[in-house]
C-alpha positions in Angstrom: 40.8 69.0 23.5 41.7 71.7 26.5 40.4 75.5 26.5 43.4 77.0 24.3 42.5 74.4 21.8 38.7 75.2 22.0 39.7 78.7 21.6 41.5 78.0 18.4 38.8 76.1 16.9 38.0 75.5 13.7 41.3 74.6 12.3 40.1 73.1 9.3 36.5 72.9 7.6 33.6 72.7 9.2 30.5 70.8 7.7 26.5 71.4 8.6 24.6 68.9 7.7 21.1 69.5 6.5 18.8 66.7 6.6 16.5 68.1 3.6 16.8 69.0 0.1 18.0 72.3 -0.6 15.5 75.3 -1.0 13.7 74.9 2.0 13.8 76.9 5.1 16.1 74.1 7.0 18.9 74.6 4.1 18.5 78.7 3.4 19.1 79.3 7.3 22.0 77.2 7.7 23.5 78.6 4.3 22.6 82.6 5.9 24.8 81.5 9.0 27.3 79.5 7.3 28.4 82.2 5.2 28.9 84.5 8.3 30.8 81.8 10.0 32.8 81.6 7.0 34.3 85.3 7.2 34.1 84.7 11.2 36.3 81.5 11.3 38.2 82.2 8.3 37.7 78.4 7.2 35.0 77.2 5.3 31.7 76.2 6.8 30.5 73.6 4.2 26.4 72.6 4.0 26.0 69.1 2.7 22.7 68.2 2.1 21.6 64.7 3.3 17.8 64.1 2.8 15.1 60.9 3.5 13.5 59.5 6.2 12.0 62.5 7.3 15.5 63.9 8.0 16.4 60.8 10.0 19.0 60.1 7.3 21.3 62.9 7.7 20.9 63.0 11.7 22.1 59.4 12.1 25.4 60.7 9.9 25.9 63.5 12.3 25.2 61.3 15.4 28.0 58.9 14.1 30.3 61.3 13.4 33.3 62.3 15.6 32.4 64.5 18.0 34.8 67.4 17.5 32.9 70.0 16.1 33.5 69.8 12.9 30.7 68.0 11.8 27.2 70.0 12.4 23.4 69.1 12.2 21.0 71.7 11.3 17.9 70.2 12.8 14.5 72.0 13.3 11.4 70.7 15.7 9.8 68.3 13.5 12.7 66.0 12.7 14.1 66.5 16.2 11.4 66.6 18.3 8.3 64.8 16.3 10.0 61.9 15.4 11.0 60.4 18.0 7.6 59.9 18.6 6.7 59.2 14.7 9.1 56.5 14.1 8.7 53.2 15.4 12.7 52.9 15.8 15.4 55.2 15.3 18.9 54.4 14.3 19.9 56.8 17.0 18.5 59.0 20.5 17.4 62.7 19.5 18.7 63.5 23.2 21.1 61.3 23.7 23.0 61.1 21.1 23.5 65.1 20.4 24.6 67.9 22.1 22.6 71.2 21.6 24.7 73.7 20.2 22.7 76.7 19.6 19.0 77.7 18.2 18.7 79.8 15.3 15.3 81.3 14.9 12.0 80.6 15.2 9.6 80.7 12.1 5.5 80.9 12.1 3.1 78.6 9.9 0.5 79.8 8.4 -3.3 78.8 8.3 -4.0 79.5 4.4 -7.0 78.8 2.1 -8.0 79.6 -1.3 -9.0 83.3 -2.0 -12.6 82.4 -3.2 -13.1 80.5 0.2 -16.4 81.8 1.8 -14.7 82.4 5.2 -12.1 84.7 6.2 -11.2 84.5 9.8 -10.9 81.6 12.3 -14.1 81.8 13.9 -15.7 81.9 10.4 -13.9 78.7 9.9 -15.0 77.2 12.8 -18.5 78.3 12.4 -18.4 76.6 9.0 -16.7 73.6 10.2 -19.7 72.8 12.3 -22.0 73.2 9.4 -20.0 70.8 7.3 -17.4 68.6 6.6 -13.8 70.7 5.5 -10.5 69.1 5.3 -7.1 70.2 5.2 -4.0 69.2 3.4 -0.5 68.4 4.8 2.9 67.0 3.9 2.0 63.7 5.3 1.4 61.6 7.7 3.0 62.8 11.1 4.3 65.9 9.4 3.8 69.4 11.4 1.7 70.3 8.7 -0.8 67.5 10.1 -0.1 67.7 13.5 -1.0 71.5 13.5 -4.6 70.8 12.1 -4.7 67.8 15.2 -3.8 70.8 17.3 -6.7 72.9 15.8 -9.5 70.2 16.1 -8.5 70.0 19.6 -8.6 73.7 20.5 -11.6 74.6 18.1 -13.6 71.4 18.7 -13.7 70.7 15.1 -13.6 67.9 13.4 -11.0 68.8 10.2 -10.5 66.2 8.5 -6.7 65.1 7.1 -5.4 64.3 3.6 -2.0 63.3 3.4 0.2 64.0 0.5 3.6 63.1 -0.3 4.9 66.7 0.6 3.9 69.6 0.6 4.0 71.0 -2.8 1.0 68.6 -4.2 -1.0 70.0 -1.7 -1.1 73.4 -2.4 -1.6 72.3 -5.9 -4.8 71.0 -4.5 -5.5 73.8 -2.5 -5.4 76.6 -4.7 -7.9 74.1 -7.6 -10.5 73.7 -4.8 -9.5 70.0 -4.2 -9.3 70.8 -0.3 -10.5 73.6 2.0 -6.9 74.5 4.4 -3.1 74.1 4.6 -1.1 74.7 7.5 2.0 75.5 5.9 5.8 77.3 6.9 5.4 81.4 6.6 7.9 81.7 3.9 6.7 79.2 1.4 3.7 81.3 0.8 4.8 84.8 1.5 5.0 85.6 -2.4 1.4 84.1 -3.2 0.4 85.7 0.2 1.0 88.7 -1.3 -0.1 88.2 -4.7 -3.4 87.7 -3.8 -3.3 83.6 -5.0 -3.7 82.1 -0.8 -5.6 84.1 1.9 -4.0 83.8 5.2 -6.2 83.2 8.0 -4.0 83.0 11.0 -0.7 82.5 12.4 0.0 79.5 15.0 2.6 81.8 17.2 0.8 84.0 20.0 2.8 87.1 18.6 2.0 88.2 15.0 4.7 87.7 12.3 6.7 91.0 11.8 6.6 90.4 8.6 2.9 89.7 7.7 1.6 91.9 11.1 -1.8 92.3 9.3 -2.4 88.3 9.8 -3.8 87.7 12.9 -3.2 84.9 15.5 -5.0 81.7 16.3 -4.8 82.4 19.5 -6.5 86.0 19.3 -9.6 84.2 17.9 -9.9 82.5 21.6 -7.7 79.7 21.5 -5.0 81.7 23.7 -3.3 78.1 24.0 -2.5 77.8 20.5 1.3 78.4 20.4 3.5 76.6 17.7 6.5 78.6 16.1 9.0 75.9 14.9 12.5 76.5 16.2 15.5 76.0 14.4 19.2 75.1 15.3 22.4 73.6 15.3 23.9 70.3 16.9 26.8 68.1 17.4 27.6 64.6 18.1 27.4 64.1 21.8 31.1 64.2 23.6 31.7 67.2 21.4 33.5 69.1 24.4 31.8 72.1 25.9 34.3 74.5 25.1 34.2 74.0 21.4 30.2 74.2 21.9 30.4 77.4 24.0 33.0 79.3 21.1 30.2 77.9 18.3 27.5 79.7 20.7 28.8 82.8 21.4 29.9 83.4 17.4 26.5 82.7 16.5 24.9 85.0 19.5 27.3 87.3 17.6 25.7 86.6 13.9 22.3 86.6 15.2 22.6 90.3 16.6 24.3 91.4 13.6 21.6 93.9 11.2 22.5 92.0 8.2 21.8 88.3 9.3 18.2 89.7 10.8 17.4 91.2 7.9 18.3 88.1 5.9 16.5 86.0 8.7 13.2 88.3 8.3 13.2 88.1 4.6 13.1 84.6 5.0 10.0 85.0 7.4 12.5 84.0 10.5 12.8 85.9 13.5 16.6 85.6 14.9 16.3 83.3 18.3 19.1 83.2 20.7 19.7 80.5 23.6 22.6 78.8 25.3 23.2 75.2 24.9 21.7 74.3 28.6 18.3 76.5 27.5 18.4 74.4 24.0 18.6 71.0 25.7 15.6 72.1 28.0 13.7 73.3 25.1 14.3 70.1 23.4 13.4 68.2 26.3 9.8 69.8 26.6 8.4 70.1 23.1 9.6 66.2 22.7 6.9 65.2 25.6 4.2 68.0 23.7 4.7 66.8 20.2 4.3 63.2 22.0 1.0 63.9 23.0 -0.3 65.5 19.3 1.4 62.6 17.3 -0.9 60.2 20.1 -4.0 61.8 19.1 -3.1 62.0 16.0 -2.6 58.4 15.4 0.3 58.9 13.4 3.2 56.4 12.7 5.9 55.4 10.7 7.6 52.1 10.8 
């Protein structure tokens, strides 16, 4: 394919594939951007969702497809980045095998608890935590739900102790009926009980506040000024895809993401719009794949 060609792209429909069920924040993003890249391209930009294995599933179908462009992933840190440290063997190379394309935004979890829990900020957590034993919920085994409460035993010098669930749903349940003391858990999937009054936030993992919830504070302004996890989010291709066709994907979205309407959609979403090139993607990549290799080691988390 030569520049003119690049220039020219998409000819024909253009498919991003989610590796999750739809509803969640993986699948709302890429639908927000696929519709702008609809009117944009004047072709349809199609999401297929392609769920299991921890998004695995749908990534080895992207990795395998031809690299042209018109196949995309929508892939976020903790299928990109976790597991290739999770999974004993993958069907394919997170780096490898893809070619960063562009991020999205980045989007804060949340450090929640029941509203009748007799603490209210992170040091009175910690304080309690020493007193006695508290445990926290997550998605699972090697999930970022987990691996943020790994994170916060090692910066707090607690000892928090881990119940898995098969996702993340049955552990709120839990949560809110007193079953278990914390969740760390995705902004947005609590932002409507947040503000009902049925969770209390505690803290944010990012080392800014949410826009959107600036009355939370962060972990990090408790003391733990180290404590710095907002999951990114963003688009790939099959590696070969050539660079032009990547660059014209990268600037249209730069375009989208500085657009009123797309950050507004983003923010009600509990995203903040992030813009990179492909070269600041890769690198970013790179890095959180040897941090989330150290977590997942203490953690002692793996999947076969």
């Amino acid at each position: 394919m030569n520049l003119a060609q690049a220039q020219e792209f998409p000819q024909k429909p253009v498919k991003i594939i989610v590796p999750q069920t739809p509803g969640g924040a993986s699948d709302a993003l890429a639908r927000i951007i696929a519709q702008r890249l609809t009117e944009k391209w004047q072709q349809p930009v199609v999401i297929e969702n392609r769920a299991g294995a921890g998004g695995n599933v749908g990534m080895e179908f992207v990795a395998l497809a031809p690299a042209d462009g018109y196949t995309l992933l929508m892939s976020y840190v903790g299928s990109h980045a976790i597991n290739a440290s999770l999974y004993k063997k993958l069907p394919f190379d997170p780096e490898r095998d893809f070619a960063p394309v562009a991020t999205l935004a980045t989007l804060p979890f949340v450090l929640v608890t029941a509203p009748d829990a007799n603490f209210k900020t992170v040091q009175e957590l910690v304080d309690l935590a020493k007193q006695r034993p508290l445990t926290f919920g997550s998605a699972g085994n090697g999930s970022v739900n987990n691996l943020l409460g790994v994170m916060f035993n090692a910066s707090a010098g607690t000892k928090l102790e881990h119940i898995p669930y098969k996702g993340a749903a049955p552990a709120m349940q839990d949560l809110m009926s007193g079953q278990i003391n914390l969740v760390f858990t995705s902004l947005p999937s609590v932002a409507g009980s947040i503000k009902s009054g049925t969770l209390r936030p505690i803290a944010v993992t990012s080392a800014a506040r949410s826009s959107n919830f600036p009355n939370i504070p962060t972990i990090a302004e408790a003391g733990y000024k180290d404590f710095d996890v907002s999951p990114w989010f963003g688009l790939f291709a099959p590696a070969k895809t050539p660079a032009a066709v990547i660059r014209k994907i990268n600037r249209d979205i730069e375009e989208a993401l500085k657009s009123k309407d797309i950050i507004e959609k983003f923010n009600a979403q509990g995203a903040d719009p992030y813009i990179t090139q492909p070269s600041e993607f890769a690198s970013i990549l790179r890095k959180d794949i040897v941090k989330w290799r150290e977590v997942v080691k203490v953690s002692g988390a793996q999947i076969d």
